[in-house]
C-alpha positions in Angstrom: -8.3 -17.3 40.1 -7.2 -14.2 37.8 -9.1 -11.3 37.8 -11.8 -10.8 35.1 -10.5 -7.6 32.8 -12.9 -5.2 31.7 -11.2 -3.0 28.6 -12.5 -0.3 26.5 -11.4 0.5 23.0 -10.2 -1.6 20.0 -9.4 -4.6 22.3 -13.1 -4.4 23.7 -12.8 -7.2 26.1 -9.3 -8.8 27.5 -10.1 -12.5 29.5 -8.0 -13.8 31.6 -9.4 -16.8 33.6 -7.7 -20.3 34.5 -10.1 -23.6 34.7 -11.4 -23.2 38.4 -15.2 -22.5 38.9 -17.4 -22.1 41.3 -18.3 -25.2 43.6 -21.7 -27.0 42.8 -24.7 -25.2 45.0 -24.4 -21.9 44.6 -26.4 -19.6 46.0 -28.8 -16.8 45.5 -27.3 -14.5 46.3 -23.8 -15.5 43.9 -26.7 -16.5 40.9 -28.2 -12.6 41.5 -24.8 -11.2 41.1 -23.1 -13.6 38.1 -26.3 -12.4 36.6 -25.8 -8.7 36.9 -22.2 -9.1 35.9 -22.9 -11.1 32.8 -25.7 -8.7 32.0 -23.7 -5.2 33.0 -20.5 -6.8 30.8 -22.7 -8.1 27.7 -24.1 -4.6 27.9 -20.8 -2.9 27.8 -19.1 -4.7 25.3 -22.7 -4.8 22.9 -22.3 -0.7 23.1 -18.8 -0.6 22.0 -18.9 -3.5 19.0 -21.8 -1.3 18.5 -19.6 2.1 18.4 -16.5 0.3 16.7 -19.0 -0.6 14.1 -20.1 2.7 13.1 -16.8 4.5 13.2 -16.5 3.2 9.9 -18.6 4.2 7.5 -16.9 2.6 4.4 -17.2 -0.6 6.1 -20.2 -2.1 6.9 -20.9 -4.2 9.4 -22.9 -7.3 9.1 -24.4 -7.6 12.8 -26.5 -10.7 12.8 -23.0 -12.6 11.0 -20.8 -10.4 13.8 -23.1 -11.8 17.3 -22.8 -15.5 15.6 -18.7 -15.3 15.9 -19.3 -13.7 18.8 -21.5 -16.3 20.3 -19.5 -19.4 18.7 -16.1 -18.2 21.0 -18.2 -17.7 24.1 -20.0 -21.0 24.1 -17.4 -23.1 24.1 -15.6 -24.7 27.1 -13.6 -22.1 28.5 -12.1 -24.9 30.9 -9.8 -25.5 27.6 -7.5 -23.1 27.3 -5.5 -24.3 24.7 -8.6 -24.6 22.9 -9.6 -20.8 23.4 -5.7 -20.0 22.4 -6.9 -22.0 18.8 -9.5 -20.3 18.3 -8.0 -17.0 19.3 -5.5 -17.6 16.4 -7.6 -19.5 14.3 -9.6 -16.2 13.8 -6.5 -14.0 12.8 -5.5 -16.5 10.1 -8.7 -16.4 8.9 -8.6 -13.0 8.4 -5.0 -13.7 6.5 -6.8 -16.4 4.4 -9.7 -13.9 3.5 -7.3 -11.2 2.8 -5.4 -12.9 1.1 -8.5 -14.8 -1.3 -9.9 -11.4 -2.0 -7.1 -9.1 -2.4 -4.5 -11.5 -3.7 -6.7 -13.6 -5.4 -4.9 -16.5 -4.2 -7.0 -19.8 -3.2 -6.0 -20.8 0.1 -7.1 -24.4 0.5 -7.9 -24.8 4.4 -8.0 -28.1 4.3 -4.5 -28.2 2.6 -3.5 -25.7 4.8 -4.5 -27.8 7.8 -2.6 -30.9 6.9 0.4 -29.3 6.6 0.4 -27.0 10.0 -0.7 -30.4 11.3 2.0 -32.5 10.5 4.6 -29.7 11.4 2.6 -28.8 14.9 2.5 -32.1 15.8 6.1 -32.6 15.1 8.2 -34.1 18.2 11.3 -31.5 16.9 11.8 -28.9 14.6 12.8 -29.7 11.4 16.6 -28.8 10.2 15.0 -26.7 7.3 13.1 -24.6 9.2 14.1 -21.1 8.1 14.5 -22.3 4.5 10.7 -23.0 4.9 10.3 -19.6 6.0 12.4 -18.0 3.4 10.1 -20.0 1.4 7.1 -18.6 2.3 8.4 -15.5 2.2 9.4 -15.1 -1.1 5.7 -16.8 -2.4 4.0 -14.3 -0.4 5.9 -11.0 -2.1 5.2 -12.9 -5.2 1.8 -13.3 -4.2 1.6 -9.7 -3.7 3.7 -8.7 -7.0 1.3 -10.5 -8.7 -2.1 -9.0 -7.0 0.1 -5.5 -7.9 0.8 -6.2 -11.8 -2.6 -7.3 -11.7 -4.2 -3.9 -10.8 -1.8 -1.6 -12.8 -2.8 -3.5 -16.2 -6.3 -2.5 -15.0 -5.3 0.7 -14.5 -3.5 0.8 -18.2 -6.4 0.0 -19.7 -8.6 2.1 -18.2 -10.7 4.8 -20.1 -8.6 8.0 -18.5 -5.4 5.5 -19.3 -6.3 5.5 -22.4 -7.4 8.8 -23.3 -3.8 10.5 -21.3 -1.7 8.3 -24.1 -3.4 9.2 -26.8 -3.5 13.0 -25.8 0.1 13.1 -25.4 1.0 11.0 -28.5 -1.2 13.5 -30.4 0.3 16.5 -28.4 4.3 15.2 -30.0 2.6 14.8 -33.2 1.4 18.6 -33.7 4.5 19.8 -32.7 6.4 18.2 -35.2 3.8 18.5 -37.6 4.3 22.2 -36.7 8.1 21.9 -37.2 9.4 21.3 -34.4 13.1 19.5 -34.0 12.0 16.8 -31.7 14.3 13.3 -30.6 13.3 10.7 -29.8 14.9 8.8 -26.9 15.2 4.7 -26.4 13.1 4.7 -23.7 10.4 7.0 -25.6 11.4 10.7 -24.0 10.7 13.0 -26.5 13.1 16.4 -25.9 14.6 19.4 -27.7 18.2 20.2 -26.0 18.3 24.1 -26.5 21.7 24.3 -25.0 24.1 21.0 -24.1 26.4 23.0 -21.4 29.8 22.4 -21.6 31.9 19.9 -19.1 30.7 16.7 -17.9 27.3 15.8 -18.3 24.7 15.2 -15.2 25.4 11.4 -13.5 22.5 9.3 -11.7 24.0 10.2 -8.4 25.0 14.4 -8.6 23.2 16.7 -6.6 21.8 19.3 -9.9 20.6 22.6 -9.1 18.0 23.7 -11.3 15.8 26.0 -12.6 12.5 24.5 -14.5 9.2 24.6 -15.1 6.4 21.2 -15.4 3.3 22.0 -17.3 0.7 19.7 -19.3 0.0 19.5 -22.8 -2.8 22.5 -22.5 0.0 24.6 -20.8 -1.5 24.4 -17.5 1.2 25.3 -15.1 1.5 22.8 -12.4 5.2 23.1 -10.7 7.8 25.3 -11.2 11.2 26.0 -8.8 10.0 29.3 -8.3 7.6 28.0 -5.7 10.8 26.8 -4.6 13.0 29.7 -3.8 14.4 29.9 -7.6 16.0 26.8 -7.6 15.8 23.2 -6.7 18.4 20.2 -6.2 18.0 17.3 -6.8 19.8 14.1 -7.9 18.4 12.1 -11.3 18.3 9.2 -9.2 15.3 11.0 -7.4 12.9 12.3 -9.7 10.4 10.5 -12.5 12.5 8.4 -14.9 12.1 11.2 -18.2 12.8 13.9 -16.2 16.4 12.1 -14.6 17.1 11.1 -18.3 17.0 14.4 -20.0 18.7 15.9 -17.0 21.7 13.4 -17.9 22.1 14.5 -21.5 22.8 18.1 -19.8 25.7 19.7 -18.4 26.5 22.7 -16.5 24.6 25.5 -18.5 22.4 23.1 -20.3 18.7 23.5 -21.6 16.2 21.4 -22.7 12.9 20.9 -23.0 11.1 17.4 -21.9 8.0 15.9 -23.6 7.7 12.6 -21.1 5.2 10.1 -21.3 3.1 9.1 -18.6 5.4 5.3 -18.8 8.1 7.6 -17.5 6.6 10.2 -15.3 3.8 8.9 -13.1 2.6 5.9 -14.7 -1.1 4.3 -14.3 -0.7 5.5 -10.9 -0.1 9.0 -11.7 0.0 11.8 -9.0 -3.5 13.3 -7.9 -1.9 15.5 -5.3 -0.7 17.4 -8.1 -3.8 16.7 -11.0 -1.3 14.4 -12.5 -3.7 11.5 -13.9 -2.8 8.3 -15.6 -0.1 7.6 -17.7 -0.5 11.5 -18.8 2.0 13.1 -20.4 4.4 16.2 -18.7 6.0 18.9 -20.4 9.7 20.2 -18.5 11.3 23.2 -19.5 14.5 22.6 -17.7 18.3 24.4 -17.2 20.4 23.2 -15.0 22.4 26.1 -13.0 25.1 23.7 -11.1 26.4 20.3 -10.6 27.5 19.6 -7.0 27.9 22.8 -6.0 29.4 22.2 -2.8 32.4 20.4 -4.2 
């Protein structure tokens, strides 16, 4: 018979037992101590679901719903082991399913779901398409998860600070030029002033550009600059927010410009609270770029 494994953390409680059992007529003595050990264990393993549980504030913890999936696993025959091997994995794709009803909004039908691992478990040999299945799934899943993502960024569009970021910026173009400013216009929306054009070849996608500039929003808040760098930075376009690689690429050696991009091509409904960048707001550059590969 395997030894019974007691284990603390995450895990909680690790079984390994085969089907053999005690033989009929047991004594006092071996009822006294199955006792304590069944008491001492449910003890032990009560105080640490009772830990896990509220090292996670965020999360709570239904414990009356808990104890019933805790009680439904230990009541069953633990002669079966394949059973107990289900049910072990039945509860992780369960989890999937949930996670994947409430995050991915995608309606896993279990019943569906069981006819078809039925037929294929059941199966007496693999079928020859067996990784085009799995390339199969694989490629509905990242859709399944494209989708959840599209989803939540036209949320995030829409929202109210969204909103208000695009409407700030367009305004913040529109007094400039109202103001007199010689602003262009870009395809992609990138509003700039080129100061200076360089001479040679302009900036490619895939040079290594040192620069000197400074990123501030509309108000003129200050919020990067390469001074905090040491002077410069380097950088490739290929690197940096789409506006920013853009207007860098209409530069060459000596160039300046100055870069009015939107939030579409900075930081997007995402934007980037590390640096007080918010949704879809718009970023001002002031930009010169020093060298092009200098180590050619």
């Amino acid at each position: 018979m395997k030894k019974l494994f007691l284990a603390a953390g995450a895990a909680l409680v690790v079984m390994g037992v085969t089907s053999c059992s005690k033989k009929s007529g047991v004594s006092a003595e071996d009822k006294a101590f199955d006792d304590s050990l069944a008491c001492a264990w449910g003890q032990m393993v009560g105080y640490q679901a009772n830990q896990m549980a509220g090292s996670n504030p965020t999360q709570k913890l239904d414990k009356e719903a808990y104890i019933r999936g805790i009680q439904a696993a230990m009541l069953v025959d633990t002669a079966d082991q394949s059973y107990l091997q289900g049910l072990e994995m039945g509860s992780r794709l369960a989890r999937q399913r949930y996670y994947a009803m409430k995050e991915l909004d995608v309606n896993v039908d279990a019943e569906l779901w069981m006819k078809n691992f039925r037929k294929n478990f059941m199966a007496d040999s693999l079928a020859d398409n067996v990784q085009d299945v799995m390339t199969g799934f694989q490629i509905l899943a990242q859709r399944a998860e494209q989708r959840a993502q599209d989803r939540k960024d036209a949320e995030l569009e829409n929202s109210d600070d969204s909103q208000a970021n695009i409407k700030a910026g367009n305004a913040y173009v529109d007094s400039l030029k109202a103001a007199g400013a010689q602003l262009q216009t870009s395809e992609t929306g990138l509003v700039y002033v080129i100061e200076n054009a360089g001479e040679g070849e302009k900036v490619k996608d895939n040079d290594r550009v040192v620069v000197n500039y400074k990123g501030s929003f509309t108000n003129g808040h200050v919020f990067d600059a390469s001074e905090k760098h040491g002077g410069t930075a380097t950088f490739s376009p290929s690197n940096v927010v789409p506006g920013f690689g853009e207007g860098l690429k209409m530069l060459s050696k000596g160039g300046k410009a100055t870069l009015y991009i939107p939030g579409k091509l900075a930081y997007g409904v995402h934007g980037n609270p590390g640096a007080g960048i918010g949704p879809n707001q718009m970023l001002v550059f002031e930009v010169e770029v020093v060298d092009i590969n200098p180590n050619k």
